[in-house]
C-alpha positions in Angstrom: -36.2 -18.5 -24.2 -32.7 -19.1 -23.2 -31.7 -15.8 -23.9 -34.2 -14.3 -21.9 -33.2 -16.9 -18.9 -29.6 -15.9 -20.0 -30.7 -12.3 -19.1 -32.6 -12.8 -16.1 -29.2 -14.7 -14.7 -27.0 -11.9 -15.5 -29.6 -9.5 -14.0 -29.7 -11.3 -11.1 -25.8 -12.2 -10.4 -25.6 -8.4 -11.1 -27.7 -7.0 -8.3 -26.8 -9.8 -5.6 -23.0 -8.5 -6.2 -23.9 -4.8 -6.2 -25.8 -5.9 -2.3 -22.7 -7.8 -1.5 -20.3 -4.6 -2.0 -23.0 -2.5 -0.7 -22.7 -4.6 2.7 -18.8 -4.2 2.6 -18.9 -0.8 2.2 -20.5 -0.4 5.6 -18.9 -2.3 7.2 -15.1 -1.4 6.1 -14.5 1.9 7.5 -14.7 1.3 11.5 -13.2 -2.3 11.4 -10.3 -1.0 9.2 -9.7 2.5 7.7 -10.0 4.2 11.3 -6.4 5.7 12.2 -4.7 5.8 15.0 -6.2 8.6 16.4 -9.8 7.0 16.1 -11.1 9.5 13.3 -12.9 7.8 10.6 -14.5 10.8 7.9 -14.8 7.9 5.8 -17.4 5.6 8.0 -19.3 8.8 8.0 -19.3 9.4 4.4 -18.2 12.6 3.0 -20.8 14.8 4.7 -21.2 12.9 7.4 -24.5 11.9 6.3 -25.0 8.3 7.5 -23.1 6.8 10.6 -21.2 3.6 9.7 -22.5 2.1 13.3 -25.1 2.7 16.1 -24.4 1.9 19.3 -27.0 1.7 22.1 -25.5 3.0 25.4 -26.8 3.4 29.2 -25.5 6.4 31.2 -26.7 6.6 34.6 -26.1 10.2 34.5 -27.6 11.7 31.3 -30.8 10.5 28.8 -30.3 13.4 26.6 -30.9 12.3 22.7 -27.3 11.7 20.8 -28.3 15.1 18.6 -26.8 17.8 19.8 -23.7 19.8 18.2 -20.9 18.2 19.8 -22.7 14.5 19.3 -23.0 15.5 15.6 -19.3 15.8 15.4 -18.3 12.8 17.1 -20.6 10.7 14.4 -18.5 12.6 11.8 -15.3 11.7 13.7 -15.9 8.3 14.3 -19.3 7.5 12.2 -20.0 6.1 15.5 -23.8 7.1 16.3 -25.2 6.5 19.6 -28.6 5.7 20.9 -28.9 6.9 24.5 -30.8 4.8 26.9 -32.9 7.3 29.6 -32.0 5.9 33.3 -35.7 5.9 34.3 -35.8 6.1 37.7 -32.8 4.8 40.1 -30.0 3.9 37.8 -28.5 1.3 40.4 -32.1 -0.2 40.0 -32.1 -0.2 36.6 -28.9 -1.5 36.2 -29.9 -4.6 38.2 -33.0 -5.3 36.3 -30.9 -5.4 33.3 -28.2 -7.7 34.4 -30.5 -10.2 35.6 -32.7 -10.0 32.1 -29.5 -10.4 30.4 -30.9 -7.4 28.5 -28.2 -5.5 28.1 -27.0 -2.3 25.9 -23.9 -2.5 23.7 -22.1 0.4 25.7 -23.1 1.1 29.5 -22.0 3.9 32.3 -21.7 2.3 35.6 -21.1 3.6 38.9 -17.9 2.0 41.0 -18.7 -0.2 43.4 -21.0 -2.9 44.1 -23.0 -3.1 40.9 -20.1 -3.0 38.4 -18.1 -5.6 40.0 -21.8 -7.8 39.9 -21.5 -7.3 36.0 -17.4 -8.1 36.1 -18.1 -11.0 38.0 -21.2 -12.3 36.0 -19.2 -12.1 32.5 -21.6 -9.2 31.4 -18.9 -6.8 30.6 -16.1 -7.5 27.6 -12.2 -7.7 28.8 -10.6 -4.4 27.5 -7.3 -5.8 27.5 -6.5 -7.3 23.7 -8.6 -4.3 22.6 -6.7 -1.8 23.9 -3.4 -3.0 22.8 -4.8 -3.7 19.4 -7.0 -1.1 18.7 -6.5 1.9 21.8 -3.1 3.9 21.7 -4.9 6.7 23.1 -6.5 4.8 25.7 -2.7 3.7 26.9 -1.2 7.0 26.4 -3.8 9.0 28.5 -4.3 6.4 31.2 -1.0 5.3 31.4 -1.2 3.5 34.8 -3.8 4.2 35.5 -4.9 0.9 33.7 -3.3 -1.4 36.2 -5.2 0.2 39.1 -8.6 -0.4 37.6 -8.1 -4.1 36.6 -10.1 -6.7 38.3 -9.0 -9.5 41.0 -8.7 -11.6 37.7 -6.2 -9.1 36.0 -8.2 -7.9 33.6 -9.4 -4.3 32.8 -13.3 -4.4 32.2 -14.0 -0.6 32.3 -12.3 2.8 31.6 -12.4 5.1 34.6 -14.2 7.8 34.3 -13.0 11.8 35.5 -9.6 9.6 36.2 -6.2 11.1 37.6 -5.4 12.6 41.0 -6.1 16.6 40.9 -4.9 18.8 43.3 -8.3 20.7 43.7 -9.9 21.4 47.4 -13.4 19.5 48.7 -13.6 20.4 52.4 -13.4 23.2 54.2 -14.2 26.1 57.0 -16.3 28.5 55.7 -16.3 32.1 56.6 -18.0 35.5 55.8 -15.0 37.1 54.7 -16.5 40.9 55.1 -17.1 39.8 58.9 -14.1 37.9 59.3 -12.1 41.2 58.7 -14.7 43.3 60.6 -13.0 40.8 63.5 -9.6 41.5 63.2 -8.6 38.7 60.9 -8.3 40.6 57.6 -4.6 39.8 57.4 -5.8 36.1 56.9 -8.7 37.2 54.7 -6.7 35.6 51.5 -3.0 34.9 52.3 -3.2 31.0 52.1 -1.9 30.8 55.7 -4.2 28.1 57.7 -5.8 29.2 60.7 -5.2 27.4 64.4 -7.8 25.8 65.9 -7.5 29.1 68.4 -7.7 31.2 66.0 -11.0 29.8 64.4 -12.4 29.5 67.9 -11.8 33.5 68.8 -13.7 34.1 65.8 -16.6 32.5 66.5 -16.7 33.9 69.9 -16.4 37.3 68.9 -18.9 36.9 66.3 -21.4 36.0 69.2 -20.2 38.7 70.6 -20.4 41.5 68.5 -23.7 40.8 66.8 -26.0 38.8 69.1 -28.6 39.6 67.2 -28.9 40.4 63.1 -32.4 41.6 62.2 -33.9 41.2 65.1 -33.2 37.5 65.1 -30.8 35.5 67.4 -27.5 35.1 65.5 -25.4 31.5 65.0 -21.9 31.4 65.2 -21.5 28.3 63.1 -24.5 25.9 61.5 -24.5 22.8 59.5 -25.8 20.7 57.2 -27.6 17.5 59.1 -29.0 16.7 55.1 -25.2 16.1 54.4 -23.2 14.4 57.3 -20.7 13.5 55.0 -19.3 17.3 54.6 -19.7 18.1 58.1 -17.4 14.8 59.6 -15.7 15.3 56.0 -14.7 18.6 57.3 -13.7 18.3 60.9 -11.9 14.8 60.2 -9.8 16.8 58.1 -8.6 19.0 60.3 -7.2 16.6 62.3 -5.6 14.9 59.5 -7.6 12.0 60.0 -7.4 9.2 57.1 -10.5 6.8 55.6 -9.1 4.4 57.6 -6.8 3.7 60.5 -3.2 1.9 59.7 -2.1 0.3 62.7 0.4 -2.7 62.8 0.0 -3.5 59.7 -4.1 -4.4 59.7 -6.9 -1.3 58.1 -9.2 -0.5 61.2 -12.3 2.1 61.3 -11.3 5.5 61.3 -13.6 5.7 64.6 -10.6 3.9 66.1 -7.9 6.6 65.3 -7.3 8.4 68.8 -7.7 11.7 66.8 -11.7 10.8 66.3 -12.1 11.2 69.9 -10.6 14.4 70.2 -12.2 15.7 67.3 -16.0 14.5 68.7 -14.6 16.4 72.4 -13.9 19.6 70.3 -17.3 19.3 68.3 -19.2 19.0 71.9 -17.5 21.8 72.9 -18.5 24.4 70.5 -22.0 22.8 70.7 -22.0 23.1 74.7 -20.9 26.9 74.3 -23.4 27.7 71.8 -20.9 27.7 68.6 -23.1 25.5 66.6 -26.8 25.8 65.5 -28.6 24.0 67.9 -30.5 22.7 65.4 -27.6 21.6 62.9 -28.9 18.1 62.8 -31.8 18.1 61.9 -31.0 21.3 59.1 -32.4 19.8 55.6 -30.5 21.6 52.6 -32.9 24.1 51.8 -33.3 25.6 55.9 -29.8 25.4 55.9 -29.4 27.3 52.9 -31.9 29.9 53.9 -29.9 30.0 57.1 -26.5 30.9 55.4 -28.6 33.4 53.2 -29.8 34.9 56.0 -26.9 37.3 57.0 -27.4 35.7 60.5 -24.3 33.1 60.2 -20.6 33.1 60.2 -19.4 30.0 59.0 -19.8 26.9 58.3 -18.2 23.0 57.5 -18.8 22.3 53.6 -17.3 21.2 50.3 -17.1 25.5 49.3 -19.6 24.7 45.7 -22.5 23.6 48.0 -23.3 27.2 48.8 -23.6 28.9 45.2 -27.3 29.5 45.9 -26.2 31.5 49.5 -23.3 33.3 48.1 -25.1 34.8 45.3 -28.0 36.0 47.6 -25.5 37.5 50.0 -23.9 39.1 47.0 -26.7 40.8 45.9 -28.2 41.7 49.1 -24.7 43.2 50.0 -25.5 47.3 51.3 -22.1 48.3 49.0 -22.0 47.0 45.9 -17.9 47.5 46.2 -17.8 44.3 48.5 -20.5 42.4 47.1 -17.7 39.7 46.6 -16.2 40.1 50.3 -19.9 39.1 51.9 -19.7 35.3 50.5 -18.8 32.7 52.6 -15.0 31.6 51.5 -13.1 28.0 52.6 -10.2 28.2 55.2 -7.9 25.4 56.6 -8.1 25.2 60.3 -5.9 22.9 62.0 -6.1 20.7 64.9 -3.2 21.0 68.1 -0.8 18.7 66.9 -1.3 18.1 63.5 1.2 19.1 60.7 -1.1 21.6 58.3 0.2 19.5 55.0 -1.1 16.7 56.2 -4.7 17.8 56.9 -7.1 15.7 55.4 -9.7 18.1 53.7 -9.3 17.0 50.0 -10.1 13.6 50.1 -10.2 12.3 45.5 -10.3 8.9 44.7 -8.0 8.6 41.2 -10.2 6.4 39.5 -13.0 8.3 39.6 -16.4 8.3 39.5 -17.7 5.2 37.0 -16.8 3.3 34.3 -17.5 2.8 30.7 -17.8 -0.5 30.1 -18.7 -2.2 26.3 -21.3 -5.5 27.2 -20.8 -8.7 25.8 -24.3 -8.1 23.8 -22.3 -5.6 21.7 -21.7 -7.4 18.4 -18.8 -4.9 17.3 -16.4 -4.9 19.7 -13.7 -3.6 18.0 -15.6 -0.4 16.4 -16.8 0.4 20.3 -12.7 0.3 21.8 -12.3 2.9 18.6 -15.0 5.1 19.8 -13.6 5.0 22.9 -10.2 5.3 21.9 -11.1 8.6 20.2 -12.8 9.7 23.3 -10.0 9.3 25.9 -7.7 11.1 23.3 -7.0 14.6 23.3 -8.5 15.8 20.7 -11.7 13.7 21.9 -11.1 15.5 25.2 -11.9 19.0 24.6 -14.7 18.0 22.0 -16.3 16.5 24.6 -15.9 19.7 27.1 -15.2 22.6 25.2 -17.5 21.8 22.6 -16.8 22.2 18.5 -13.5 23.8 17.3 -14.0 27.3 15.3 -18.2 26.8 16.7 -17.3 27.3 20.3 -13.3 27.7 20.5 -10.2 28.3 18.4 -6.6 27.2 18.5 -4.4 30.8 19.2 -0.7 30.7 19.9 -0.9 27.2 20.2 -3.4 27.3 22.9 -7.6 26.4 23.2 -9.1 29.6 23.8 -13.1 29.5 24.4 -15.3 31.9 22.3 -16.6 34.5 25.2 -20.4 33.5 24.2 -19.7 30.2 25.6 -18.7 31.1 28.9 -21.1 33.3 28.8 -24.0 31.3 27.5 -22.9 28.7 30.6 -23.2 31.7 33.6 -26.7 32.7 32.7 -27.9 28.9 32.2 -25.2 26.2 32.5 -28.2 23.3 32.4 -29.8 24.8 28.8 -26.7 25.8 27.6 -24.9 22.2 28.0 -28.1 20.6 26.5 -28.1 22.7 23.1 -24.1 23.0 22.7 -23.4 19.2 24.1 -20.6 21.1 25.8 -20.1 18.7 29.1 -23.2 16.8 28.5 -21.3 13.9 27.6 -18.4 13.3 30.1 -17.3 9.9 29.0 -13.5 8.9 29.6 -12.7 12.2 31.0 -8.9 13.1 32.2 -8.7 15.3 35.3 -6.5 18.4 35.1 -4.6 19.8 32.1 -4.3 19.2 28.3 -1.1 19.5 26.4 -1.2 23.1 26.1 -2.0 23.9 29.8 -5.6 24.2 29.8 -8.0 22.4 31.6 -9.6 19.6 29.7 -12.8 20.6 32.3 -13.4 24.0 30.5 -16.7 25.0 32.3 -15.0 23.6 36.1 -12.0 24.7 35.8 -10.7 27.5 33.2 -13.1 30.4 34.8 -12.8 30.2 39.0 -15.4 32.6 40.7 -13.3 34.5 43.4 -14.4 31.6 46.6 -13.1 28.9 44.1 -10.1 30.9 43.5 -9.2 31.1 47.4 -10.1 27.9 47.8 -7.1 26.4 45.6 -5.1 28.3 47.1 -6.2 27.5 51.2 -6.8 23.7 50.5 -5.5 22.1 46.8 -2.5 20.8 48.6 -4.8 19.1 51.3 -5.8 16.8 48.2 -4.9 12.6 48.7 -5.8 10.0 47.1 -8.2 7.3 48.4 -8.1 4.6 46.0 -6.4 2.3 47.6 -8.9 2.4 50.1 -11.9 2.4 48.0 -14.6 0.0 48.4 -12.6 -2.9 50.8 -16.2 -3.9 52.5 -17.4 -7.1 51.9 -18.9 -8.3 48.3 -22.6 -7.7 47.6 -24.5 -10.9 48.7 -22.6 -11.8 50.9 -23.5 -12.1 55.1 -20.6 -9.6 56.3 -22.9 -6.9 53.9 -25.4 -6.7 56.7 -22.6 -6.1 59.2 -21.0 -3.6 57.5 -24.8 -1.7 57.2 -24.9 -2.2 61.0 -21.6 -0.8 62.0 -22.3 2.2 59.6 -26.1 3.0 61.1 -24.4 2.6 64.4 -21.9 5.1 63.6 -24.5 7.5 62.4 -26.8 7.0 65.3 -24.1 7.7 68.1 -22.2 10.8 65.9 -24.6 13.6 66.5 -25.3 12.2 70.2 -21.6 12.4 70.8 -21.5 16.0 69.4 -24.5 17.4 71.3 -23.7 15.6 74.6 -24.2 17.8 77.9 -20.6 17.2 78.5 -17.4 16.3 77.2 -17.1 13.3 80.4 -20.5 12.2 78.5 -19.7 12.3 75.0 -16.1 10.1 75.7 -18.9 7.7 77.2 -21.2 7.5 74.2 -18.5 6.9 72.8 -17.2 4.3 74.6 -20.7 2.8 74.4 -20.6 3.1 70.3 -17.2 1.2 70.3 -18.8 -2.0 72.6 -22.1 -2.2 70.1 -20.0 -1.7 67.1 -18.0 -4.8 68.0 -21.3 -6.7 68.9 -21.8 -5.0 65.3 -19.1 -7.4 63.9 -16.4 -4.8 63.0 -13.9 -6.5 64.1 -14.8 -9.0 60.9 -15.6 -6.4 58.8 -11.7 -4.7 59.5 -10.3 -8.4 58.5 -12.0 -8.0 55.3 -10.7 -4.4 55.2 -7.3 -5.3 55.4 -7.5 -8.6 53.5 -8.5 -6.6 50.3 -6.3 -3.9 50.8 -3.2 -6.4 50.7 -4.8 -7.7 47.9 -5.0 -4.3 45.8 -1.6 -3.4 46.9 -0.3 -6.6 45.6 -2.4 -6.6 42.5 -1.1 -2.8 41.7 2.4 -3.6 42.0 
């Protein structure tokens, strides 16, 4: 009998140790073997077959399954697998809901602004800091300062920016059928770079109503907008009058409405509208009439970010009588600028620098330091192109020292960029992404950037350099929750209300008194309050970035 206790003991000390280094086997790789560069092909086992970790993680922007090619390789880089949490109806909502269940992923996307900073402030997000020094050399080499910008009123970093760094790329701009700009006279501006006056841009329209009342038997329209997007259209004109987010004056942030420019900008508006320059029915145009407007053959130009009329460009294209200038019927951006206003400081290409969102790792994640890893690896270079050029010597190899994509890629993205993303995991996951170049000159952004069509093409070269950066001037309204929030949705409805009156006024004497009127119920408003909170928190981040 004792024997056979004897061996049952043995048996049983036996397995419980075999459990116990097991358990540490697991565990080892991520919280110590990963290198410097984040790669762990020991967490994922030889073949990659089981991931060491599994993270859950909310994006707002994509609910995609973890499975595709390029998630495949980041488990075998990391042995970091994710589970992806699908942002079932508004993620802002959603987001909400789960901060006040206190149900909360290990790894979450969040949009800048108001709902991140309720997650900073309710101690639902992990400080970055220790981690990153510890644990994120990439992280600090990529960002750089970018680090000291996106800290908190506390000090502390709680997020990685996401599609970070200041790129000199074009948003806004004047858009004009190129084929009937030179039928005009203006070929020798057709694509030189050189900005147009504001006389210039105005002949044209004129002689456009000139030459061809009519196209297709229908009345033609020198110039029609986008009322579904007022953002582009004041985006656009405030631009060329250089006018800023907000206006500096002796030392205290007012509304931009308050910049002497914005009057003279609404005046010029009115009076292309009062000469019959712009749609009549510009604002009240919802995206797809003004689409089938532009596609029409029936317009000249109009104010937009230059990607927001793919769908008309193409059907112009194709519609075009001589296949030889298919590419000359599209509508291209052109910088016009304002009397008075020095063309390099227009104001088309407003970028923030910190982006769009930020990764954030939740105090419910129980690994901290395995999820600043996966990050780590992700901000890095190599982590980088995996994430938008997809898997080396699969979608792109390394010649003369530089990334070259495999021409089925770019390919595979022209005929269905949606389908194509979804099965390669090429751009489907844009986590910590770098705007601009890699090491060897290429964009990390290969789908946006390596490939321009011919309108994106004249578009870098009309309005990158009207690119600045608005961070500093990013979100200084009051704090969610508090009174001044109602204020500040006052002065902006009152703002929208009186813009398009302004612009379609009977004449210029009335517009300047709309918008006189606007100015005395935007005070009754409370913008005077709101500006002391605009300039309070922009001391505050100037101080806080120094």
């Amino acid at each position: 009998m004792k024997k056979k206790e004897y061996y049952r003991l043995t048996v049983m000390i036996l397995v419980l140790f075999s459990l116990l280094v097991g358990c540490g086997s697991n565990s080892t790789p991520l919280t110590e073997a990963t290198d410097a560069q984040g790669t762990n092909e020991e967490a994922a086992g030889a073949g990659g077959e089981q991931p060491a970790v599994t993270f859950t993680f909310f994006d707002r922007n994509v609910g995609d399954a973890f499975d595709n090619p390029v998630a495949q390789e980041i488990t075998k880089k990391t042995g970091v697998s994710l589970e992806i949490q699908q942002p079932t109806g508004n993620p802002a909502e959603k987001l909400n809901l789960m901060l006040a269940s206190n149900d909360l992923p290990d790894l979450m996307s969040i949009a800048r602004g108001d709902v991140l900073d309720k997650y900073i402030v309710a101690g639902a997000l992990v400080p970055l800091d220790d981690l990153i020094e510890k644990y994120g050399p990439n992280i600090k080499k990529m960002y750089g300062d970018m680090l000291n910008k996106t800290r908190h009123t506390d000090g502390k970093n709680y997020y990685l920016a996401n599609w970070y760094g200041l790129e000199q790329y074009p948003v806004f701009g004047f858009l004009m059928r190129m084929d009937v700009m030179k039928e005009l006279g203006a070929g020798a501006k057709a694509d030189n770079g050189e900005p147009f006056t504001t006389e210039e841009f105005v002949d044209l329209l004129r002689k456009f109503k000139e030459k061809y009342p009519n196209v297709n038997g229908k009345p033609s329209t020198a110039m029609t907008l986008n009322g579904e997007n007022m953002g582009a259209i004041t985006g656009t004109f405030k631009g060329m009058f250089g006018i800023m987010p907000f206006y500096e004056t002796d030392g205290q942030l007012k509304s931009d409405v308050k910049d002497p420019k914005y009057l003279d900008m609404i005046k010029f508006m009115n009076a292309l509208y009062r000469e019959g320059l712009i749609d009549t029915e510009w604002a009240t145009n919802k995206t797809q009439q003004y689409e089938q407007k532009l596609s029409s053959g029936a317009v000249f130009a109009t104010a937009d970010a230059f990607w927001n009329l793919g769908k008309p460009n193409t059907i112009l294209k194709e519609a075009a009588a001589d296949p030889s200038k298919a590419e000359e019927s599209q509508f291209y951006p052109y910088k016009v600028v304002a009397p008075g206003v020095d063309p390099a400081k227009t104001t088309y290409g407003p970028k923030n620098s910190l982006g769009w969102d930020g990764i954030a790792i939740s105090k419910s994640n129980k690994d901290p330091v395995s999820a600043i890893k996966f990050l780590d690896y992700l901000a890095s270079e190599e982590g980088q192109y995996l994430l938008m050029w997809g898997v080396e010597g699969t979608h792109w190899d390394m010649k003369d020292g530089k990334h070259v994509p495999r021409p089925e890629v770019l390919e595979g993205f022209k005929k269905d960029w949606a389908g194509y993303s979804t099965d390669t995991g090429i751009r489907k996951w844009t986590w910590a992404i770098k705007n601009g170049p890699g090491e060897d000159g290429t964009p990390y952004d290969l789908i946006g950037r390596y490939e321009t069509d011919a309108v994106a093409k004249l578009a870098i070269k009309n309005l990158a350099d009207t690119s600045f950066d608005t961070a500093l001037y990013d979100n200084l309204g009051p704090s969610g929750g508090t009174p001044e929030v109602i204020k500040q949705q006052k002065v902006n409805e009152t703002v929208s209300k009186y813009f398009p009156r302004m612009v379609m006024a009977p004449s210029e004497a009335e517009a300047a008194s709309l918008y006189d009127k606007m100015m005395k119920e935007l005070e009754t408003a409370g913008l005077s309050a709101i500006e002391k909170i605009y300039t309070d928190n922009y001391n505050k981040r100037k101080e806080l970035w120094k």
